[in-house]
C-alpha positions, 0 to 999 in steps of 0.5 A: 455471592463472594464466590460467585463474583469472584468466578464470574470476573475472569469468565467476563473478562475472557469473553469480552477478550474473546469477543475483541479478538473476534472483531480483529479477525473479522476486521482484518479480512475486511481490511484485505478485502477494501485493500485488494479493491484499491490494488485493482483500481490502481492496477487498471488506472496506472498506478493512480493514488487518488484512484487507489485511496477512493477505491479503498475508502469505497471498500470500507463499506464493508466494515462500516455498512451503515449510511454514512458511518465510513465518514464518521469513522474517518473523521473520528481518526482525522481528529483524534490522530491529526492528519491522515485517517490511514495510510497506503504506501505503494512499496511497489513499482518503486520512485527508481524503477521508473528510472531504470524501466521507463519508456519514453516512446510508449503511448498512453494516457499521460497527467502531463507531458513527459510523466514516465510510464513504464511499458506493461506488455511486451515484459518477455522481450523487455527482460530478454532486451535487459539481460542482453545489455548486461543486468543480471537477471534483467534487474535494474541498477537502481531498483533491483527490480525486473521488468515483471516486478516493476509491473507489481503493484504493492500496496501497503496498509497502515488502518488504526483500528479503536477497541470496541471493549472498554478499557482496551484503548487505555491499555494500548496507550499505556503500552504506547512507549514500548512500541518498535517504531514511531509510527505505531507509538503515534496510533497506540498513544492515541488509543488505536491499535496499528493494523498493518496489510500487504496485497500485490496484483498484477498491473494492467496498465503502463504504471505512471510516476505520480506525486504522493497525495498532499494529505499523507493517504498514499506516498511512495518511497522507501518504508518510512514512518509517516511522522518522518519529515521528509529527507530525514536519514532514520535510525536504520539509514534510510532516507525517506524520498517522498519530497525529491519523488513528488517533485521528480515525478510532477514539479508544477502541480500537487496531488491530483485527483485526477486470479487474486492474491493473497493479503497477509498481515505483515505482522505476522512476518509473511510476505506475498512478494514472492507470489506476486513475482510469480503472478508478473512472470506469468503476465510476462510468459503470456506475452504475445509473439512476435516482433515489438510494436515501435508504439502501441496503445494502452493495456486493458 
């Protein structure tokens, strides 16, 4: 009996360890799927973060099929991490590549009168323009960004995901204070394991400066923690830009509610950038010819 239990601890062990690991995979392919579901909301709806959160909460279906158990899990985490559920940065178009691409003449839907848009049809004769007056590769002084990268949506993930196996979430909470940043600590600390994903697609619609969403969901700027107030310089020298842009972009109002990528977990040290650069030269190289329209209409 003695040697029986003493096999059949590591047995059990492993194939409850097996069986967790299974479920991460799973759950992170899922993840990518709800994911490139909000990109392509947001693609078509300027960049929109409350089209991009809706869109994204409606994909966890897929996770959680049952009725109403996406709303169970949501306010599970609302409670347990005492703010957002999950988190999405648009780490693409950035706050100052609408100061270096917006177009006041283009015409196109608008939240309010003056909200930036940066033109997405014409990208050929846009970078061509922006290479004649002196950037070098048609990138912009501020952003770095060219004309095809700034009509990229770049949707960044942060999903707190809780172990199914017992004793897993005290162990991530006890690896909490070896955590690289202060944003992983929060979730670990509560028992939740960070899952991080990334997906870029190409806009097919002028992008629009929009304010973060009040709840904390979607925000733009630079890659911050969320924790971190607003304006606070971080210990790598980055200042977080979220106030200033939400103020710059909509200073009367709050949120509003108004071929596929590849998502790659940035864990893993992969980056799509690339393959979404290469995806906004195609839309640009298809670009039709001849001579730019003063104004036109929206994108499809």
């Amino acid at each position: 009996m003695a040697g029986f239990l003493l096999a059949a601890v590591p047995i059990l062990t492993l194939g409850l360890g097996g069986v967790e690991a299974a479920h991460w995979s799973g759950l992170r392919q899922t993840l990518s799927l709800a994911l490139m579901e909000a990109a392509r909301a947001g693609a078509t709806q300027q960049a929109r973060p409350q089209a991009i959160a809706q869109a994204f909460e409606h994909g966890l279906r897929m996770a959680y099929p049952a009725p109403r158990a996406a709303a169970r899990a949501l306010q599970e985490r609302r409670a347990a991490l005492g703010g957002a559920p999950w988190r999405i940065r648009i780490a693409r178009p950035t706050p100052e590549a609408f100061l270096d691409h917006a177009d006041p003449d283009v015409r196109g839907p608008r939240a309010y009168p003056g909200q930036p848009l940066i033109r997405n049809d014409y990208q050929a004769r846009q970078q061509t323009r922006r290479q004649a007056q002196g950037w070098p590769q048609g990138r912009g002084p501020r952003s770095g960004l060219s004309i095809h990268e700034a009509n990229t949506l770049v949707l960044e993930l942060w999903w707190p995901h809780r172990p199914l196996v017992p004793g897993v979430g005290a162990l991530v909470r006890s690896l909490a204070p070896l955590a690289d940043d202060p944003a992983r600590a929060h979730l670990m600390a509560a028992g939740y394991l960070p899952f991080r994903r990334r997906v870029a697609v190409a806009m097919q619609s002028h992008p629009a400066a929009w304010p973060d969403l009040a709840d904390g969901r979607v925000t733009h700027g630079v890659s911050v923690p969320p924790e971190r107030v607003a304006g606070q310089t971080g210990l790598d020298g980055a200042t977080s830009t979220n106030a200033a842009w939400a103020e710059a972009a909509m200073p009367d109002a709050g949120a509003t509610d108004g071929p596929t990528l590849q998502a790659d977990d940035l864990d893993s040290g992969e980056s799509p950038d690339d393959n979404a650069t290469d995806m906004a030269q195609e839309t640009g190289a298809m670009t039709p010819p001849g001579p730019e329209a003063a104004a036109c209409g929206p994108a499809p």
